[in-house]
C-alpha positions in Angstrom: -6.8 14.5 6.1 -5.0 11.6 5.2 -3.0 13.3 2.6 -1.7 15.9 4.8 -0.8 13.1 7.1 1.2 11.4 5.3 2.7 14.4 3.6 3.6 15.5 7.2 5.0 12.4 7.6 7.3 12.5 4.5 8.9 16.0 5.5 9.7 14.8 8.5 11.5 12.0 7.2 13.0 13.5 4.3 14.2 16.6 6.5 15.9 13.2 9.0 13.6 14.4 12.4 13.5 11.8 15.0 10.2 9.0 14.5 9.1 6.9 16.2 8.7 3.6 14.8 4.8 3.6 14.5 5.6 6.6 12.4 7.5 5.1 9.6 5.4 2.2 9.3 2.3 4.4 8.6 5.0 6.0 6.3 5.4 2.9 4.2 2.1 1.9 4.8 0.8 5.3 3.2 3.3 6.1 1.0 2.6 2.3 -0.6 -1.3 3.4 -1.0 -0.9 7.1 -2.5 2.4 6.6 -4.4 1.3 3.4 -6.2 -2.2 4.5 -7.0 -0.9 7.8 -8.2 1.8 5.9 -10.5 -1.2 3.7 -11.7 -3.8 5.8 -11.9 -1.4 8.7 -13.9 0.8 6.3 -15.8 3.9 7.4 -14.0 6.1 4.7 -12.8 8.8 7.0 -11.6 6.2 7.4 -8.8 6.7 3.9 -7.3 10.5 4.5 -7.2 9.4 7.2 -4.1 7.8 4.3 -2.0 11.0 1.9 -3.1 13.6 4.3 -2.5 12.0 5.3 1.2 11.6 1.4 2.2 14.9 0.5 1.0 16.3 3.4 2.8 14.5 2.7 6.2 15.6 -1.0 5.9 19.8 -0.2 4.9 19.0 2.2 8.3 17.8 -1.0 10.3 14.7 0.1 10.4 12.7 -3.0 9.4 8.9 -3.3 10.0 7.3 -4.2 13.5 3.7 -3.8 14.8 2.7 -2.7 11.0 -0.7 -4.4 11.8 -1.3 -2.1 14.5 0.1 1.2 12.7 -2.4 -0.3 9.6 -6.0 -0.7 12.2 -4.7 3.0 14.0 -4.9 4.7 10.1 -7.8 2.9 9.8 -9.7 3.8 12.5 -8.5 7.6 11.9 -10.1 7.3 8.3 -6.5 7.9 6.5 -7.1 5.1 4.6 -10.2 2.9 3.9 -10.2 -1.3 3.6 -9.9 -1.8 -0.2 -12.7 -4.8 -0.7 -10.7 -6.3 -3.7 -7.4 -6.3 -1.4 -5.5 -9.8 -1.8 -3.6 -10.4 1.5 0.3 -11.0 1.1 0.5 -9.2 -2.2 2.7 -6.0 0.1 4.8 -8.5 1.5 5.4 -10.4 -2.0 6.1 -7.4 -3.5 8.1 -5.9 -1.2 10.6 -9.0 -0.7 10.5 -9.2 -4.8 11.9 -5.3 -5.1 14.6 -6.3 -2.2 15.7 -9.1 -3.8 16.1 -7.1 -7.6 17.8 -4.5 -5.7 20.0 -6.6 -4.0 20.9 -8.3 -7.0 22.5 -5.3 -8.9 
């Protein structure tokens, strides 16, 4: 279910239909889970470049992140995505500012 979520999510953004902010923070939020698992789990970085590529994008559109602790507790609470017990918190937010800051640098 979650998978199709965020799947539904991506068309919409890719094909540019009107969301609502709530929406593209479960789109980072998701896309960070699925498209940096898959890239690990399948040794394919190329896959990270889709969740850099759509956060860059959202932030050169002034679309920054607001409220991502409630977007995070609503896909939890729908089961799209489960607490990972090993989770460090900050390591998004690190990691985030540190691809920002190598992008901004070129």
């Amino acid at each position: 279910m979650g998978l199709i979520y965020f799947q539904n999510l991506k068309r919409k953004y890719i094909l540019g239909k009107e969301m609502v902010l709530d929406e593209y923070n479960k789109l980072r939020l998701m896309c960070v889970c699925l498209c940096v698992y898959y890239a690990t789990a399948n040794r394919n970085p190329k896959k990270v470049f889709t969740w850099q590529d759509i956060c860059i994008t959202l932030d050169d559109r002034r679309i920054f992140e607001k409220g991502m602790y409630m977007s995070k507790k609503d896909l939890k609470n729908n089961l799209m995505i489960i607490q990972n017990p090993r989770y460090q918190s900050g390591l998004y937010r690190i990691y985030a500012e540190h691809v920002k800051k190598k992008i901004n640098s070129k």
